[in-house]
C-alpha positions as CSV (number, residue, x, y, z in Angstrom):
1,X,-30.2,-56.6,1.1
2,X,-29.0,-59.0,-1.4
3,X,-28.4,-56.1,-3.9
4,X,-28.0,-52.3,-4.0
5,X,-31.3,-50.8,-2.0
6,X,-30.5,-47.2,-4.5
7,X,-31.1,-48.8,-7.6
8,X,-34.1,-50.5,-6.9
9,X,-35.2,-47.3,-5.2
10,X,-34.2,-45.7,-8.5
11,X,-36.0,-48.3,-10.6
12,X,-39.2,-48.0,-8.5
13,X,-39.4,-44.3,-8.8
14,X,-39.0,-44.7,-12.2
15,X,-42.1,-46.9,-12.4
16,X,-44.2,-45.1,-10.3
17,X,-43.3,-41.5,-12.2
18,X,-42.5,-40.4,-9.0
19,X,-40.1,-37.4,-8.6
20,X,-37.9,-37.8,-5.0
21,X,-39.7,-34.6,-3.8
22,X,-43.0,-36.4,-4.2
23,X,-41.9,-39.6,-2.5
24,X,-39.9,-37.2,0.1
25,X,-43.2,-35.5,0.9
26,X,-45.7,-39.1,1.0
27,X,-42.8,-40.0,3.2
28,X,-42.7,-36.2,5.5
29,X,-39.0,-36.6,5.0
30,X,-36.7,-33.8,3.3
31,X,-35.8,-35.0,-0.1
32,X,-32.2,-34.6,0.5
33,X,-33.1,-37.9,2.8
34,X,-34.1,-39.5,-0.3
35,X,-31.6,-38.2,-2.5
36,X,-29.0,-39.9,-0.1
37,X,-31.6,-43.3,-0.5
38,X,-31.3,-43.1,-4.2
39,X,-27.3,-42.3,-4.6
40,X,-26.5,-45.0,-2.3
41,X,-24.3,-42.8,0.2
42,X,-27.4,-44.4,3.3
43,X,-29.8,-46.9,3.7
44,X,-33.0,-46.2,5.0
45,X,-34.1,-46.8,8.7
46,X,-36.2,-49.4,9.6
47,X,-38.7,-47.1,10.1
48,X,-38.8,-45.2,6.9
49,X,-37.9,-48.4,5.5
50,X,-41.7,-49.3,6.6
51,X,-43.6,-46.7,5.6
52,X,-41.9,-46.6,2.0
53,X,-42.8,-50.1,1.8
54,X,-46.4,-49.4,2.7
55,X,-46.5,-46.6,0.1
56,X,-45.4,-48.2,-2.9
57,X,-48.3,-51.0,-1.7
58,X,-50.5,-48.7,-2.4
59,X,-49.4,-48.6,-6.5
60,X,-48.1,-51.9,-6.3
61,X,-50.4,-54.0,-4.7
62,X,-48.8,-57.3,-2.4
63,X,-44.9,-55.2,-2.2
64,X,-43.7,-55.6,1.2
65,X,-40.6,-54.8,3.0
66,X,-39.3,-58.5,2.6
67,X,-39.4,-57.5,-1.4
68,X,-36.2,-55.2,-1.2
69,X,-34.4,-58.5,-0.4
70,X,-35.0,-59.8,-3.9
71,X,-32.4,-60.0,-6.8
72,X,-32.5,-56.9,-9.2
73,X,-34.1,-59.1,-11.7
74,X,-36.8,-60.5,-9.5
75,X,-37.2,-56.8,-7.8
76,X,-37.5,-55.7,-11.4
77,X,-40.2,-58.4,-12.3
78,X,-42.2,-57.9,-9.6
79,X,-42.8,-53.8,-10.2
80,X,-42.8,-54.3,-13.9
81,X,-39.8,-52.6,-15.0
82,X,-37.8,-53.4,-17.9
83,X,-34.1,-53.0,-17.1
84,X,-33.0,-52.4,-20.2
85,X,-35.9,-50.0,-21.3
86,X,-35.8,-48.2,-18.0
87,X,-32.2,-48.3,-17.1
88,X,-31.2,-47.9,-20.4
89,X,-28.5,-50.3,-20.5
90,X,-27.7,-54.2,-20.1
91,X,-27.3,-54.2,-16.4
92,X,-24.3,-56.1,-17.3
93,X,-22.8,-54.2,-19.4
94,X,-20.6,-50.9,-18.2
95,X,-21.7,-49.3,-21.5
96,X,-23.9,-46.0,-20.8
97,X,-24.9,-43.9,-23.4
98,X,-22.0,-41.3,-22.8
99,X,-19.5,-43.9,-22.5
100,X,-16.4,-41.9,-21.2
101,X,-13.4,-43.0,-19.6
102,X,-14.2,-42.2,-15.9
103,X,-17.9,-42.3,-15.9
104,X,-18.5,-43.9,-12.7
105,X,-17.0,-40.8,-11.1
106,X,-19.7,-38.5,-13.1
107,X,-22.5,-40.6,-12.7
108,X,-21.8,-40.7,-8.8
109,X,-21.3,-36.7,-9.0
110,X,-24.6,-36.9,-10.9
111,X,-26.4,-39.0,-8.5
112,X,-25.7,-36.6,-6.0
113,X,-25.9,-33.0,-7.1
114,X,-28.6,-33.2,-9.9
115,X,-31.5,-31.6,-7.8
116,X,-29.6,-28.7,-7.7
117,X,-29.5,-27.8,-11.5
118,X,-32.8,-29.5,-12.8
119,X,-35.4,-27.5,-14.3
120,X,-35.8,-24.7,-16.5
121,X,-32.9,-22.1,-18.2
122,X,-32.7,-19.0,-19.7
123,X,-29.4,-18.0,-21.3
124,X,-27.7,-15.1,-22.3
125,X,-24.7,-15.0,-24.7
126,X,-23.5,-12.8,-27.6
127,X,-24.7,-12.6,-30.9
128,X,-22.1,-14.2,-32.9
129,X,-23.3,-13.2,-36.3
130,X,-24.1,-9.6,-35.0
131,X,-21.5,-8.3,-32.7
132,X,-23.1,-5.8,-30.1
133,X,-26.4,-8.0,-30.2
134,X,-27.3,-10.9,-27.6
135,X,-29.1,-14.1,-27.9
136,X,-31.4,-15.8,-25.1
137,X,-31.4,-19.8,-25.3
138,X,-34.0,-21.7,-23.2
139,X,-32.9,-25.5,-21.6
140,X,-34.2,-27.8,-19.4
141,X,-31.8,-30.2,-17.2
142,X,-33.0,-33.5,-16.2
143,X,-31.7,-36.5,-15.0
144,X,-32.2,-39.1,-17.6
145,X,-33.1,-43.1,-17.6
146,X,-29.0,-43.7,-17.4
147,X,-28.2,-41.5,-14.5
148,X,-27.3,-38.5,-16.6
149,X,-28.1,-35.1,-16.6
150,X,-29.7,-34.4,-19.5
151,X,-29.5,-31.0,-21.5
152,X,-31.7,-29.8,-24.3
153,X,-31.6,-26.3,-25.5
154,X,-34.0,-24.7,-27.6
155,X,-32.8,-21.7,-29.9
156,X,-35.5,-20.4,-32.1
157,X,-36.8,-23.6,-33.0
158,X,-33.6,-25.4,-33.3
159,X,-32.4,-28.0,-30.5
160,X,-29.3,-29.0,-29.5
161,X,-29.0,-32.3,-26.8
162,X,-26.7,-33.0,-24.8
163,X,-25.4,-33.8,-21.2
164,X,-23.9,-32.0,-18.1
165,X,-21.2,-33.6,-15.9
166,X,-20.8,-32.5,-12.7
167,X,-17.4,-32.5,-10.9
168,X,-15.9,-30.9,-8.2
169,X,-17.4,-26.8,-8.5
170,X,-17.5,-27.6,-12.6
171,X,-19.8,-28.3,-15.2
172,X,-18.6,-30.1,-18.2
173,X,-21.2,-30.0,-21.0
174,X,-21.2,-31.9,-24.2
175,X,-24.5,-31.2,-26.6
176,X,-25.0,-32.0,-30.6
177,X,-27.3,-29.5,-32.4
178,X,-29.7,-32.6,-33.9
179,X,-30.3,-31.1,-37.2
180,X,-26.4,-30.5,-38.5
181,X,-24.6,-33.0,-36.2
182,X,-22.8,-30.1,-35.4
183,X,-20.9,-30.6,-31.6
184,X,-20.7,-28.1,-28.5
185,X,-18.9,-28.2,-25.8
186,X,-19.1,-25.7,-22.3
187,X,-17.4,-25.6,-19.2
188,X,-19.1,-23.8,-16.4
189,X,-18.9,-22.6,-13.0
190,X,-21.3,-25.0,-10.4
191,X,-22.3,-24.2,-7.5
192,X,-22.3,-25.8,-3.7
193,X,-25.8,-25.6,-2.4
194,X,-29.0,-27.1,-2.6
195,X,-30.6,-25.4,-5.7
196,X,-28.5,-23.1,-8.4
197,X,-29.8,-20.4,-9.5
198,X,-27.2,-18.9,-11.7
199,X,-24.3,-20.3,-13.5
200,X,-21.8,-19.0,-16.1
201,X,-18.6,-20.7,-17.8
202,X,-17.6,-20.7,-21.8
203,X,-18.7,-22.4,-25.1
204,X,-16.8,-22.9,-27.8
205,X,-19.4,-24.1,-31.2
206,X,-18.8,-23.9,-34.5
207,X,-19.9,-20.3,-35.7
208,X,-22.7,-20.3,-38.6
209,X,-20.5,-18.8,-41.4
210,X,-19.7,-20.3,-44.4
211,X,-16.5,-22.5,-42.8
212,X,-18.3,-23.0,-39.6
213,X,-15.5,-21.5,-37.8
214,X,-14.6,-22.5,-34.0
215,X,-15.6,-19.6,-32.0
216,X,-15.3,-19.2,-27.9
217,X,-17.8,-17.2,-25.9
218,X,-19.1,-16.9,-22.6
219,X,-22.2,-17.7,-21.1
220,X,-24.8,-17.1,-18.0
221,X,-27.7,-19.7,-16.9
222,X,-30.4,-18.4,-14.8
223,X,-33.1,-20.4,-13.7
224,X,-36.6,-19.2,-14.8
225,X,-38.4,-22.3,-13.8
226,X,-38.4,-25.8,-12.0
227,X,-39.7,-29.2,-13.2
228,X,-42.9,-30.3,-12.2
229,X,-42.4,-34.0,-12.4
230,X,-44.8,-34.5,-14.9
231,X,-42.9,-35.4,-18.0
232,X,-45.2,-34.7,-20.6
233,X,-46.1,-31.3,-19.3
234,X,-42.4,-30.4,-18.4
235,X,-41.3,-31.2,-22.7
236,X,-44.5,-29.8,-23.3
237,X,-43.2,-26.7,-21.7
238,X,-39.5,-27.0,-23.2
239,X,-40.6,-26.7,-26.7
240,X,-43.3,-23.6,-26.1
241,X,-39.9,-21.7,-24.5
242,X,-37.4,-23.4,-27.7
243,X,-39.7,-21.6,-30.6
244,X,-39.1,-18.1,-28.7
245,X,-37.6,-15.4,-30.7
246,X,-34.2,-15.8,-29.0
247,X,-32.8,-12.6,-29.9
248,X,-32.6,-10.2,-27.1
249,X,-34.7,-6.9,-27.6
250,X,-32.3,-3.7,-28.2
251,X,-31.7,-2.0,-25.0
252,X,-32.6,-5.0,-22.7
253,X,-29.0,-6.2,-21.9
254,X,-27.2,-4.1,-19.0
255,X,-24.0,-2.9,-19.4
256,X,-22.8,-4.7,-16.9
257,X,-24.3,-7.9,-18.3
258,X,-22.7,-6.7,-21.4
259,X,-19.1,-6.2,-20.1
260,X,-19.2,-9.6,-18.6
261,X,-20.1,-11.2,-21.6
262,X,-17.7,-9.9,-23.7
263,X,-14.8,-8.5,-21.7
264,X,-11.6,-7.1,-23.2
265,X,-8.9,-9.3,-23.7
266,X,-5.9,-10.4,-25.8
267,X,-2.3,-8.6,-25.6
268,X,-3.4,-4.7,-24.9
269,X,-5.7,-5.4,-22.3
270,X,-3.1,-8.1,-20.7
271,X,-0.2,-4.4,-21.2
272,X,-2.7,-3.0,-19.1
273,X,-3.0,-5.6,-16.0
274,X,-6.0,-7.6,-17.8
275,X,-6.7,-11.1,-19.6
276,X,-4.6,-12.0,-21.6
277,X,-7.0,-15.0,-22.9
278,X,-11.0,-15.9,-22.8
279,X,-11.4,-16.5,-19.2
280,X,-14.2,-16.5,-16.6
281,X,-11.9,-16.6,-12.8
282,X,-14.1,-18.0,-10.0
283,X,-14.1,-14.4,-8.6
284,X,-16.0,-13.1,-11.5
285,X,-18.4,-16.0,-11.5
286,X,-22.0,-15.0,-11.2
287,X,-22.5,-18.5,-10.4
288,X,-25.2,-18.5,-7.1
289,X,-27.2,-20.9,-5.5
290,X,-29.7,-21.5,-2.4
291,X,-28.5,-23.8,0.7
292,X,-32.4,-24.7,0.7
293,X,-33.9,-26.0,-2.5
294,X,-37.5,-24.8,-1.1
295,X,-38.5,-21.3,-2.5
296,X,-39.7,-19.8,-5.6
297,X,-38.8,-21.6,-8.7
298,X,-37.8,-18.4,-9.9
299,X,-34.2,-17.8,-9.1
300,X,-31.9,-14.2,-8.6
301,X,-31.7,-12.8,-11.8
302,X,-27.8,-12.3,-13.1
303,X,-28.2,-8.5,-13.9
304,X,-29.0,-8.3,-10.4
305,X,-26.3,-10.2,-8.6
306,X,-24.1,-8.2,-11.2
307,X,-25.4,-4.9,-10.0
308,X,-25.0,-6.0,-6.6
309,X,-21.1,-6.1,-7.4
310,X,-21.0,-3.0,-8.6
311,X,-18.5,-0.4,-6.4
């Protein structure tokens, strides 16, 4: 093919409004199949090459297999895209819109492992403002028009936007709250299957007070719902969960959940064979995942793996 086969698979899909389960399950393949399509790690067969060909016919009437030989622009013409519109970028330029030194690597981490952390999150992370009380956040993660993976978080009625890197077992995230340009920043514990279901790491925002003071804190993710590929339904969804009272009703936060949130640290507890700064070790992760991405959109609920590593 005279360019990439991925990102005019990418562009197509984008199109058509077609998530890769959807086109995996026209296509009876597993959508890890066409996950490796649209990173670009294979090509595929001849075969599937063939009945993809025929599918997109169906939505695009005259495509044909000889099509994927056309330049991007022509293959971009001929479905109706708009490069820059739908890629989000000049296809010449190397400009995204998080341009960071090192990008490619990201956007090739991203390309690969973003099925495993779209959909919908609940948080739950301490109260800065009242110590001893907890707050629940609700996100959504999905990969965006430039390859990213896209973060919004909704906090009673306030939203924050943003993106997660994946790289190596980490998350990096970077999000801006939209109404006070106010800038966030987490690091997280990932996961190594299919589908993650839980995920913890630290933030450090500024606090609310009067001198917005940088404050650290940790953090757990647990999935409470997966995308359903329809776009307008899935924001639709996003902003019912962001208007949510987000402050945790007394009593509902385990202790265990609690001392995991807000573990001693600091000089006495480091006398005593503990931290002696904020940290979150890999062994005390609750981060979890499936090997399969089928099941339940509903995932294992941290209090539960917690109690589970209880002596």
């Amino acid at each position: 093919m005279s360019e990439p086969f991925a990102k005019k698979l990418e562009l197509t899909l984008k199109v058509l409004s077609m998530s890769r389960s959807r086109l995996a399950a026209g296509l009876a393949v597993d959508k890890s199949v066409v996950g490796r399509w649209v990173s670009g790690a294979v090509q595929p067969s001849a075969h599937n090459l063939s009945l993809l060909s025929a599918l997109i016919a169906e939505r695009i009437p005259g495509f044909t297999a000889l099509d994927w030989d056309r330049t991007l622009p022509s293959f971009a013409d001929l479905i109706g895209a708009d490069l820059e519109t739908v890629s989000g970028r000049n296809p010449a330029s190397p400009t995204l819109g998080l341009p960071l030194v090192g990008m490619d690597q990201f956007l090739s981490a991203t390309a690969l492992r973003s099925e495993a952390y779209e959909g919908f999150w609940r948080s739950t992370r301490p109260y800065v403002m009242e110590p001893g009380r907890f707050i629940h956040d609700h996100g959504i993660v999905r990969r965006d028009a430039n390859g990213l993976l896209r973060l919004r978080i909704g906090t009673g009625g306030t939203v924050v936007d943003g993106w997660i890197l994946p790289l190596g077992s980490q998350l990096y995230i970077i999000v801006i709250d939209v109404i006070t340009g106010a800038v966030l920043f987490g690091l997280f514990n990932g996961v190594s299957g299919a589908r993650a279901d839980v995920v913890d790491g630290l933030v450090l925002a500024p606090s609310m007070d009067a001198g917005r003071t940088p404050t650290a804190h940790a953090m757990v993710f647990e999935r409470i719902g997966s995308l359903t590929g329809d776009t307008e339904a899935d924001d639709k969804h996003f902003l019912e969960l962001a208007i949510l009272n987000p402050v945790a009703p007394d009593g509902s936060i385990s202790e265990a959940m609690r001392e995991h949130l807000t573990g001693d640290f600091g000089p006495a507890a480091a006398a005593r064979g503990g931290e002696l700064l904020l940290r979150l070790p890999i062994w005390e992760s609750l981060a979890r995942g499936q090997v399969y991405s089928e099941g339940p959109a509903e995932g294992v609920a941290a209090s539960e793996l917690l109690t589970k590593q209880q002596p």
